[in-house]
C-alpha positions as CSV (number, residue, x, y, z in Angstrom):
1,X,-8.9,-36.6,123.2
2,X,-7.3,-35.1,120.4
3,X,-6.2,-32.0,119.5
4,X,-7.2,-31.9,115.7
5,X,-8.3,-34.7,113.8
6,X,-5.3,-34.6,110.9
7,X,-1.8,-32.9,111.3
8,X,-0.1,-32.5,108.4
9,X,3.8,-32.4,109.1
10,X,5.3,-30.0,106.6
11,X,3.7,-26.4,104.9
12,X,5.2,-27.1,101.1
13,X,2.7,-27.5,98.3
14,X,1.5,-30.7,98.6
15,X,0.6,-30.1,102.9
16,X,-1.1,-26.9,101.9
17,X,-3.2,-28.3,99.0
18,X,-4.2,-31.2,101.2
19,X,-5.0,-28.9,104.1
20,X,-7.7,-26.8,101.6
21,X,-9.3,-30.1,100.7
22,X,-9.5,-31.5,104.5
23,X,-11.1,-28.1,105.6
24,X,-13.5,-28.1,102.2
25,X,-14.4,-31.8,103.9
26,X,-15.4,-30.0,107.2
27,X,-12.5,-31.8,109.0
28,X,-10.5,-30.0,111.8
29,X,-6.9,-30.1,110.3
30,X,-3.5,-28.7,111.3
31,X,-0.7,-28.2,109.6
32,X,3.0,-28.0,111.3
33,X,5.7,-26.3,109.4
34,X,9.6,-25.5,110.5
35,X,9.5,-22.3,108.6
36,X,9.0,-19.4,110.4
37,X,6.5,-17.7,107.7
38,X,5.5,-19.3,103.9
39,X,8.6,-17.3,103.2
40,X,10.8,-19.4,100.3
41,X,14.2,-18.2,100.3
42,X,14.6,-17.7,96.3
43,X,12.5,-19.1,93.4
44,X,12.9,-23.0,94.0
45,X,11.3,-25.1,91.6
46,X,8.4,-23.7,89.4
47,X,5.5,-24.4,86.8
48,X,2.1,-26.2,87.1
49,X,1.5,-29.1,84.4
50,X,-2.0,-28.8,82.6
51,X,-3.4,-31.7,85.0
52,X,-2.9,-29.5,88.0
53,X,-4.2,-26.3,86.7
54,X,-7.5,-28.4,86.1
55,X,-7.0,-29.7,89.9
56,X,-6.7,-25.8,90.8
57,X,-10.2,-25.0,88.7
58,X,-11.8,-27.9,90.0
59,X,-12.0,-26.1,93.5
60,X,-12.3,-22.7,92.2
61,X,-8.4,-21.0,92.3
62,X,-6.8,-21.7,89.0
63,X,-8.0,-17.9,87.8
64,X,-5.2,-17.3,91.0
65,X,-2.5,-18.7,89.7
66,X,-3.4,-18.0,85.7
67,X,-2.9,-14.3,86.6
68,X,0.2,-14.7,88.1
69,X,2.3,-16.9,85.9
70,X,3.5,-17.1,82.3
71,X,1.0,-19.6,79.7
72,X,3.6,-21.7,77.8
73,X,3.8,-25.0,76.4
74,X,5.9,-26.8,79.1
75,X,5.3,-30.3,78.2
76,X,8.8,-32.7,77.6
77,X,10.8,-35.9,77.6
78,X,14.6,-35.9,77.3
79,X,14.6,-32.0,76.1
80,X,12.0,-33.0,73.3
81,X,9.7,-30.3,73.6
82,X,5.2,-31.0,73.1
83,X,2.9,-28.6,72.1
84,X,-0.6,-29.7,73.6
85,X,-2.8,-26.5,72.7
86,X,-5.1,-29.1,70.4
87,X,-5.4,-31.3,73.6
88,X,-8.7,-31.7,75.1
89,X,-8.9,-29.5,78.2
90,X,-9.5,-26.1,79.2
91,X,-6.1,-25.4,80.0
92,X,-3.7,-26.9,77.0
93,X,-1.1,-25.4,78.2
94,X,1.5,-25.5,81.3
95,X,2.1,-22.4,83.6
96,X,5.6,-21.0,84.3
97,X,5.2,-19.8,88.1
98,X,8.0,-20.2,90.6
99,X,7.3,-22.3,94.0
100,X,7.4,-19.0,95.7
101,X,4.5,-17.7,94.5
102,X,2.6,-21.1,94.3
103,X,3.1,-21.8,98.3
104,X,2.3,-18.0,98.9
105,X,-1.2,-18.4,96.7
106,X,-1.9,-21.6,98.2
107,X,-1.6,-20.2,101.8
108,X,-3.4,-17.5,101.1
109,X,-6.2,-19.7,100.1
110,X,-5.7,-22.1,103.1
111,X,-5.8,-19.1,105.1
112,X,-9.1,-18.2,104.1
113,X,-10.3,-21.8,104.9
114,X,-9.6,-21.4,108.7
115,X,-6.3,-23.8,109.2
116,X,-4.5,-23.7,112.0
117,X,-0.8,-23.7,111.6
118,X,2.0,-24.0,113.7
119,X,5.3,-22.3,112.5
120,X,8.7,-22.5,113.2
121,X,8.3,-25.9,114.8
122,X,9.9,-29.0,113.7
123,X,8.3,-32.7,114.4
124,X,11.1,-34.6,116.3
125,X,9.0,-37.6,116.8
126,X,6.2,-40.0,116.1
127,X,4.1,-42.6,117.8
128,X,0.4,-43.9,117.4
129,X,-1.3,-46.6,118.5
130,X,-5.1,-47.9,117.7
131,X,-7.2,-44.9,118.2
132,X,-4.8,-41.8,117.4
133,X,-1.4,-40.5,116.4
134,X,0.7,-38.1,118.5
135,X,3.9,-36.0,117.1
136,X,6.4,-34.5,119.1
137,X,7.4,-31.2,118.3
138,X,10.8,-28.8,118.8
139,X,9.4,-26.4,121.4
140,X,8.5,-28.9,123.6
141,X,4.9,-29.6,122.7
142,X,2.6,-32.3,121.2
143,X,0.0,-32.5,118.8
144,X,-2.5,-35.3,118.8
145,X,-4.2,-36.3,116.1
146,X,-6.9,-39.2,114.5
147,X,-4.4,-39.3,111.5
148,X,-0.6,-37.7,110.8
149,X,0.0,-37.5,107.6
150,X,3.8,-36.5,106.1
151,X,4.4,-34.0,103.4
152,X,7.6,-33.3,104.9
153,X,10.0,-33.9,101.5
154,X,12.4,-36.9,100.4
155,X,14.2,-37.2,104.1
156,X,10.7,-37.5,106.0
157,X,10.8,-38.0,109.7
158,X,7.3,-39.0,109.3
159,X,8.3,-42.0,107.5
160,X,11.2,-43.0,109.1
161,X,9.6,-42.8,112.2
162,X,6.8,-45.2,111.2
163,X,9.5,-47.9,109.5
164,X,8.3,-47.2,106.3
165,X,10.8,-48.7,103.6
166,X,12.0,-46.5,100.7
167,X,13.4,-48.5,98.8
168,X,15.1,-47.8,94.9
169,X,18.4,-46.5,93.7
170,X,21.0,-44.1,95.0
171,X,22.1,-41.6,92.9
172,X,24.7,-41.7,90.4
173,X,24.7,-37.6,89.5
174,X,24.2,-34.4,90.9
175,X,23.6,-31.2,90.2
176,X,24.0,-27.6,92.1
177,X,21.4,-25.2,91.9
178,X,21.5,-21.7,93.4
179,X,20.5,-18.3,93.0
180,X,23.3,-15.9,93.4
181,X,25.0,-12.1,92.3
182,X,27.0,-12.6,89.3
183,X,29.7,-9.6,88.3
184,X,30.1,-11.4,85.0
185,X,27.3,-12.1,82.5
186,X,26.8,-15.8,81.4
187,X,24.8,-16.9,78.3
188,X,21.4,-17.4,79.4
189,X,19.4,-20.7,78.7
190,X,20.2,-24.2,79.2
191,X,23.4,-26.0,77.5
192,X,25.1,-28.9,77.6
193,X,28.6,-29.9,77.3
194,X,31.4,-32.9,78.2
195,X,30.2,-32.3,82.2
196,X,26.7,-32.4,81.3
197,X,23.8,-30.0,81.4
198,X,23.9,-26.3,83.3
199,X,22.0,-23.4,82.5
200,X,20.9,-19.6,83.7
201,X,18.7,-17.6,84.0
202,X,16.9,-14.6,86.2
203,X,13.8,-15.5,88.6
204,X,11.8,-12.6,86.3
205,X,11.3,-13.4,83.1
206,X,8.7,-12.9,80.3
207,X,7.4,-15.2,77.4
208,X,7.3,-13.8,74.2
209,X,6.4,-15.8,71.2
210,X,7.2,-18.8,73.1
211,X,10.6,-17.7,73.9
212,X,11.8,-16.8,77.5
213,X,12.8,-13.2,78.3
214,X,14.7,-12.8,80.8
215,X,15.1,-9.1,82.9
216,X,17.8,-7.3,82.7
217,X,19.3,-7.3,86.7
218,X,19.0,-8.8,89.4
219,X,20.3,-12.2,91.1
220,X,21.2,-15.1,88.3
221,X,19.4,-18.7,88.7
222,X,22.1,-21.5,88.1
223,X,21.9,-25.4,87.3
224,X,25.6,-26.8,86.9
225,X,26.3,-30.4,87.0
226,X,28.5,-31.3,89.1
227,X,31.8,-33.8,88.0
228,X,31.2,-35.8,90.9
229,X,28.1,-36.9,93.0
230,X,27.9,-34.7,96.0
231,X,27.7,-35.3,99.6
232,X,24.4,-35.3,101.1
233,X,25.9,-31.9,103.5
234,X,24.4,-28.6,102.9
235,X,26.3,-27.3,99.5
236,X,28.9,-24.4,99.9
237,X,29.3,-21.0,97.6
238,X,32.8,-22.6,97.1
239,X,31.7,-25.6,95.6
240,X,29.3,-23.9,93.4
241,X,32.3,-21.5,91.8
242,X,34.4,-24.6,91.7
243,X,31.8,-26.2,89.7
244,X,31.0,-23.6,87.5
245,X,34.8,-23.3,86.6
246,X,35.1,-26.9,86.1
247,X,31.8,-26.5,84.0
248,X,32.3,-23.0,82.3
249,X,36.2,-21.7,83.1
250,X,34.8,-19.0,85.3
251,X,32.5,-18.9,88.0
252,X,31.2,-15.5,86.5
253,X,32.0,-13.4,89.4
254,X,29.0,-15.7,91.8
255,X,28.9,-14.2,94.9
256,X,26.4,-13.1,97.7
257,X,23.9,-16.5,97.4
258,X,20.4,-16.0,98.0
259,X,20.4,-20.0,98.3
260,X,22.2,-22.4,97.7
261,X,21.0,-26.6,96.9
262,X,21.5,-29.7,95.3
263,X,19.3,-32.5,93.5
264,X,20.8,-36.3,92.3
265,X,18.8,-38.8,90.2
266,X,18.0,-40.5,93.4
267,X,14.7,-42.7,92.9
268,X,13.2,-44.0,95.4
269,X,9.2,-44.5,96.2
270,X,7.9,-45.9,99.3
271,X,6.8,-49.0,100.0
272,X,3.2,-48.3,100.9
273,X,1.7,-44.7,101.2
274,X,0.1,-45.8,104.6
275,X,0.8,-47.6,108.0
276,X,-2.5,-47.3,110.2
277,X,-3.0,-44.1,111.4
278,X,0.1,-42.7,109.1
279,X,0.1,-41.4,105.8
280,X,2.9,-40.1,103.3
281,X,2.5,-37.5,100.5
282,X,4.7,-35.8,98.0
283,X,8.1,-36.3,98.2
284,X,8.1,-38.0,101.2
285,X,6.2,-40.7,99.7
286,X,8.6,-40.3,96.0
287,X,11.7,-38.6,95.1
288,X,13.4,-38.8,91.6
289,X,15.2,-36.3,89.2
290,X,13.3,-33.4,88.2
291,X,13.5,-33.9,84.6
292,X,9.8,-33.0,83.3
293,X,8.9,-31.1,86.4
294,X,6.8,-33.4,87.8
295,X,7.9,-33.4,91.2
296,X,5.5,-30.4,92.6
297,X,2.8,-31.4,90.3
298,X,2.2,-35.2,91.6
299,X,2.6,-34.2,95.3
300,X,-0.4,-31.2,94.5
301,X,-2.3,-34.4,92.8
302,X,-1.7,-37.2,95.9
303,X,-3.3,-34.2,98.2
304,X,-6.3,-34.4,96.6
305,X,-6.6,-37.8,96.1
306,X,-6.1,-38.3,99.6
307,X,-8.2,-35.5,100.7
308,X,-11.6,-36.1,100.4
309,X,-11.0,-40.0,101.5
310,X,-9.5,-39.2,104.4
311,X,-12.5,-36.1,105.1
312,X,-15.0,-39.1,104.7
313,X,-13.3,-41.2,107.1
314,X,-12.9,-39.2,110.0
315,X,-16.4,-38.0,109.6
316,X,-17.6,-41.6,109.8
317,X,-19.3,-41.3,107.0
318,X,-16.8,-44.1,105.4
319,X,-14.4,-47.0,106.3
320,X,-11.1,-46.8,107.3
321,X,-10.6,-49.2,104.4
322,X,-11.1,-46.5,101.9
323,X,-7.6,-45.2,102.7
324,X,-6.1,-48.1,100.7
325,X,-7.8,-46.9,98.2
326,X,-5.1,-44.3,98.4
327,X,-1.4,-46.2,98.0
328,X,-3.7,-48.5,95.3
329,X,-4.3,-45.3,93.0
330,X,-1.2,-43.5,93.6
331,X,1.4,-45.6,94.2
332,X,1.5,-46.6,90.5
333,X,1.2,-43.0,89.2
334,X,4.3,-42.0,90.9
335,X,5.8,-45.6,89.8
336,X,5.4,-44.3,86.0
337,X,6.9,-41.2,87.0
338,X,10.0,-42.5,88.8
339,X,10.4,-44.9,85.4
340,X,10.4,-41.7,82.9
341,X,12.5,-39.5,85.0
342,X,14.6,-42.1,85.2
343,X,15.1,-42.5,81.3
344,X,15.0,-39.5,81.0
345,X,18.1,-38.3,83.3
346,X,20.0,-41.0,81.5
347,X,19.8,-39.6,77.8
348,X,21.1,-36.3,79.4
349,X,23.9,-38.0,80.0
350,X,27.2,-36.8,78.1
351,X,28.0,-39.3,76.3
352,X,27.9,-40.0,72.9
353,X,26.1,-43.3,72.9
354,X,23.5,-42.4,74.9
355,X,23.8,-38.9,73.0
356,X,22.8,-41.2,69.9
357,X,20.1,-43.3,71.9
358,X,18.7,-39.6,72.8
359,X,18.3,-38.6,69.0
360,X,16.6,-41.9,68.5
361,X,14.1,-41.2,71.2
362,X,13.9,-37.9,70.1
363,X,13.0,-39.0,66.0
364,X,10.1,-41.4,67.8
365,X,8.9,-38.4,69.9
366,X,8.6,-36.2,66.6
367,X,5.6,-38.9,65.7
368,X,1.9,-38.4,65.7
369,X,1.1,-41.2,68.0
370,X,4.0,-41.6,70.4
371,X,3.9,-37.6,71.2
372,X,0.8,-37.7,72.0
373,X,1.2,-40.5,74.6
374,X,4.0,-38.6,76.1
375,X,2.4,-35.7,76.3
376,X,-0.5,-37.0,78.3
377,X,1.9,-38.9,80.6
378,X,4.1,-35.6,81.4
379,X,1.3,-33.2,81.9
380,X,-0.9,-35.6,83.9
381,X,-4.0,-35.9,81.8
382,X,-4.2,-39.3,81.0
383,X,-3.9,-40.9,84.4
384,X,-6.9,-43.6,85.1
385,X,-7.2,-45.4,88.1
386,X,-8.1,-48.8,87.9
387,X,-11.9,-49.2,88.6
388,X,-13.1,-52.2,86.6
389,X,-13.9,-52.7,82.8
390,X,-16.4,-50.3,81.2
391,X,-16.8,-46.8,79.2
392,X,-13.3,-45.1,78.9
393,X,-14.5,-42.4,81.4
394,X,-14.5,-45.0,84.2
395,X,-11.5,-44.0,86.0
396,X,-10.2,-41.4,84.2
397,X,-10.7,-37.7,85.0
398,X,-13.6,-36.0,83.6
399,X,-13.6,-33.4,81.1
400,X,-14.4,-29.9,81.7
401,X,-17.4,-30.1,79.3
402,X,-20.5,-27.0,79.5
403,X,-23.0,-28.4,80.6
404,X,-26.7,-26.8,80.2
405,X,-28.7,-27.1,83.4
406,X,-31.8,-25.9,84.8
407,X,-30.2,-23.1,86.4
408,X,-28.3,-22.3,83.5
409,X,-25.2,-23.2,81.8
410,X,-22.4,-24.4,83.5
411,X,-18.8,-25.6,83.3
412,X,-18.7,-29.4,85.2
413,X,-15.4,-28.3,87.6
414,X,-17.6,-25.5,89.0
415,X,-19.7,-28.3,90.6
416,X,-16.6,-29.5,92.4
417,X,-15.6,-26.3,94.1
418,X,-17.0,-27.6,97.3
419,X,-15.0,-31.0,96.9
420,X,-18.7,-33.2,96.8
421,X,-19.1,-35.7,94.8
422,X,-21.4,-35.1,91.9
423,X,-23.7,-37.2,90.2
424,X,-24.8,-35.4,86.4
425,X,-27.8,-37.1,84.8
426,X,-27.6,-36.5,81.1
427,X,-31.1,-38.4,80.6
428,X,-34.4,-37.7,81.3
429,X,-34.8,-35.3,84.3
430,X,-35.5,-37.0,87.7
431,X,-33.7,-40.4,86.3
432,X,-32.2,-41.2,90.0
433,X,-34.4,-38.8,92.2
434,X,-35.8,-42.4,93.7
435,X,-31.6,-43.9,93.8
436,X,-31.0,-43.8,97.6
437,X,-27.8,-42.0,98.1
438,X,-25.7,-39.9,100.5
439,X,-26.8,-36.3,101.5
440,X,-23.2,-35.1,100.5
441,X,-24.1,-36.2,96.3
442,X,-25.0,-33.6,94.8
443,X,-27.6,-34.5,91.7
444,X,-27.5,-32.3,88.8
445,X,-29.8,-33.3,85.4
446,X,-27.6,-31.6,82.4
447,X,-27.5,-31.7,78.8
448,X,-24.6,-31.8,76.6
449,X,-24.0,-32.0,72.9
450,X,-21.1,-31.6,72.2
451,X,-18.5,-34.3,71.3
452,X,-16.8,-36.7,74.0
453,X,-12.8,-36.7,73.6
454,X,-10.3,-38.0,75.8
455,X,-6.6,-37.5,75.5
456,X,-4.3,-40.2,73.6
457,X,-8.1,-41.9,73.3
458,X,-10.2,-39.1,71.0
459,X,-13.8,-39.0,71.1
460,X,-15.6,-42.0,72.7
461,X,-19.2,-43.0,73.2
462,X,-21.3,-40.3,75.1
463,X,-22.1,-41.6,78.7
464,X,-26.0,-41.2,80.3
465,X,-24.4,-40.5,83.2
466,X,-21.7,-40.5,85.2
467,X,-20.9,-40.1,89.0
468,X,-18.0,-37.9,89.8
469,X,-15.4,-37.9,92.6
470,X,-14.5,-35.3,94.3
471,X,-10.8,-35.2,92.7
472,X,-12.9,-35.1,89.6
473,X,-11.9,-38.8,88.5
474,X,-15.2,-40.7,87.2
475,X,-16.5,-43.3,89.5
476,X,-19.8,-44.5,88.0
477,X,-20.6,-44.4,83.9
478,X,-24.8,-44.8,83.3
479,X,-25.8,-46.8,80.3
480,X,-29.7,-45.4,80.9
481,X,-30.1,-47.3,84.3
482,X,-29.0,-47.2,87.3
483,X,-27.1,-50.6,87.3
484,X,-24.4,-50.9,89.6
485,X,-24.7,-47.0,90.8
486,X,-25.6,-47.9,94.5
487,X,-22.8,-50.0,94.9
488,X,-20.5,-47.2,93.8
489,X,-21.8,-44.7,95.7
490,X,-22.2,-47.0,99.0
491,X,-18.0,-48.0,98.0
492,X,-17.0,-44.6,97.8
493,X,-19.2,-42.4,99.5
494,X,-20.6,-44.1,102.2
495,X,-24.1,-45.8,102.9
496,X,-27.1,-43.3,102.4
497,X,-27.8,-42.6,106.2
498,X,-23.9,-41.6,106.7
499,X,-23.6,-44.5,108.5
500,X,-20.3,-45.9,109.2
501,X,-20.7,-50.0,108.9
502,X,-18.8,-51.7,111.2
503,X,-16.3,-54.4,109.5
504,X,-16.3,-53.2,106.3
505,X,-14.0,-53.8,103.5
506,X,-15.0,-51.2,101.1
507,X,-13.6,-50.2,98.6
């Protein structure tokens, strides 16, 4: 007996975006959290890459977030800014929102879903064994589940607790970051000097004409590298105004901290993203520098890659294999992003050879081709999993295209609201009514006639059809016929009946 079929150990972004896609999958899921409320103390990290918002639309929330935050082009490498407004997607554009306000929206939505949460408990243990996975909690209690899963950040318990390595490389600089009162007033925006980068700024802010506006009062965010790499102890206000006086000459008055933390270039990734009934998400399955902001944005995207795989499988309706499926896709996506964080925090470095190497960088950046690349890679769109040869679709996310159906017209991520797969016919109507397939499918015939473009790629060949996941990568692309469409929907969606088959090794 269990008490929910998932627990998810930790209530940050990437916990609460998987627990909306387990309870979209119909699967009882709990989430346990060591804050007492969603409550972030300060701002924390902020902004949603284009990728994500299209994640967000894909179930039906991104108009949530869109009227909350600031539209700007985010996009960068190495403080070479991208402009992606000509990019094709809905959304060419990033979206300045503090972490705050993303965990509070995302709860909110959770909320509505039904999850059960458990607050103001931390997981002090772990154990599982064939059938199930138990953690112990502070209070005294224990939560049994089919599947654990840990979102609980860069020091996991989850995955130290089931021997997962994390391996990679220790970090060789630190930074401070804080919000705090200030009785002097420091030059807002980010600067570099012989120490490195710092910067300031106030948690409300506007964007006009591209350029941030920052209010007038209230408490000051800071960023100040620090001269040497700090301990792994909770930072102090003291070493903050030391810093900032090493940094700056004054420490601008910083008093009364709202909070008070510190980030390193630390890289590691773990070795695998599952052990049996275990699973790791976010940072406890990546940490790196934040350069790019990519942090937030690839723990939101493992969430729902995971989510509707691990939906399927406790419902039976597919192996347990179709978890590796998992670590295969999104083990290397983090991999890329640990490698360009990690070029990316050494041409900040002050110094004036890698100052020159930086420029360099920044001359090949200001081409056509390369900033086009980059800009995929740091806003998410271009990410394919691998899923065999075939049309450039296969693997890739599919593009918000509007489609004209029977029942009118329609935008493609409104058929993924629900998190279903979605098979969209753009051939004669009733091409696959006869293709046996799961209940869950949902068949749409649709026309479109508009051009086919992918980022970095441009327009490719139009596709007959193509079967969508529910994390709105492209599983299946048509040619006409059916080829090889039952065995895509049998590997990722289960055999027609919903019947789990015993020993199988699907995907």
């Amino acid at each position: 007996m269990t008490d929910h079929a998932a627990v998810i150990v930790g209530g940050g972004p990437t916990g609460l975006m998987l627990a909306g896609e387990l309870a979209l999958a119909g699967v009882d899921a709990a989430i346990v959290e060591r804050r007492p409320s969603q409550d972030l103390a300060g701002a924390r990290a902020g902004g949603l890459h284009a990728r994500s918002i299209e994640v967000l639309d894909q179930r039906g929330i991104a108009g949530r977030f869109l009227a909350e935050g600031q539209v700007a082009q985010v996009v960068g490498f190495a403080g070479t800014r991208f402009d992606i407004s000509n990019f094709p997607t809905r959304h060419p554009y990033g979206l300045g929102l503090w972490q705050n306000h993303i965990e509070r929206i995302l709860a909110g939505w959770v909320e509505e879903l039904g999850v059960a949460v458990y607050r103001g408990r931390d997981v002090t243990a772990l154990a599982q064994d064939g059938d199930s996975a138990a953690v112990e909690l502070s209070d005294g209690g224990t939560l049994r589940a089919e599947y654990v899963v840990g979102c609980d950040g860069g020091r996991s318990l989850v995955r130290k607790a089931a021997g997962i390595d994390f391996p990679g490389w220790d970090p060789t600089t630190s930074a401070l970051i804080a919000e705090v009162e200030m009785t002097g007033q420091p030059e807002f925006g980010v600067h570099q000097n012989a120490f490195g980068i710092h910067s300031f700024g106030r948690r409300e802010y506007e964007i006009r004409d591209g350029q941030v506006v920052y209010a007038d009062s209230g408490p000051v965010g800071v960023m100040v590298t620090e001269e040497h790499v700090g301990t792994g102890s909770e930072p102090t206000l003291r070493e903050l105004s030391d810093a900032l006086v090493a940094v700056c000459g004054t420490d601008y008055g910083a008093h009364n901290p709202t909070w008070i933390s510190r980030f390193t270039d630390m890289t590691r990734q773990a070795a695998n993203y599952r052990d049996r009934r275990v699973l790791l998400a976010g940072d406890a399955a990546h940490v790196h520098a934040p350069d790019g902001g990519q942090g937030l944005n690839t723990g939101v995207q493992d969430a729902v890659n995971l989510g509707w795989k691990l939906g399927q499988v406790v419902n039976g309706t597919s192996p347990e294999s179709l978890l590796d499926s998992y670590h295969a896709e999104r083990h290397p996506v983090a991999a890329r992003v640990l490698r360009n964080t990690m070029a990316q925090s050494v041409l900040r470095r002050p110094d004036p050879r890698i100052k020159a190497a930086a420029e360099v960088v920044a001359e090949l950046l200001d081409m056509e081709e390369p900033r086009k690349r980059f800009a995929a890679m740091q806003s998410g769109l271009d990410i394919r999993y691998n899923l065999g040869e075939g049309h450039p679709l296969l693997g890739r996310r599919m593009p918000d295209v509007d489609l004209v159906t029977p029942g009118g017209p329609l935008p493609v991520y409104s058929l993924l609201h629900q998190a279903r797969p979605v098979l969209l016919n753009f051939g004669e109507p009733g091409t696959f009514g006869n293709t046996p397939q799961p209940d869950r499918v949902l068949l749409v015939d649709a026309h479109y006639g508009g051009s086919w473009e992918l980022p970095v790629l441009g327009e490719v060949t139009a596709p007959a059809a193509v079967l969508i996941r529910p994390d709105g990568h492209v599983a299946w692309v048509g040619d006409g016929t059916d080829a090889g469409l039952g065995e895509a929907l049998t590997t990722w969606f289960g055999f027609p009946d919903g019947a789990k088959r015993q020993g199988s090794s699907n995907p």
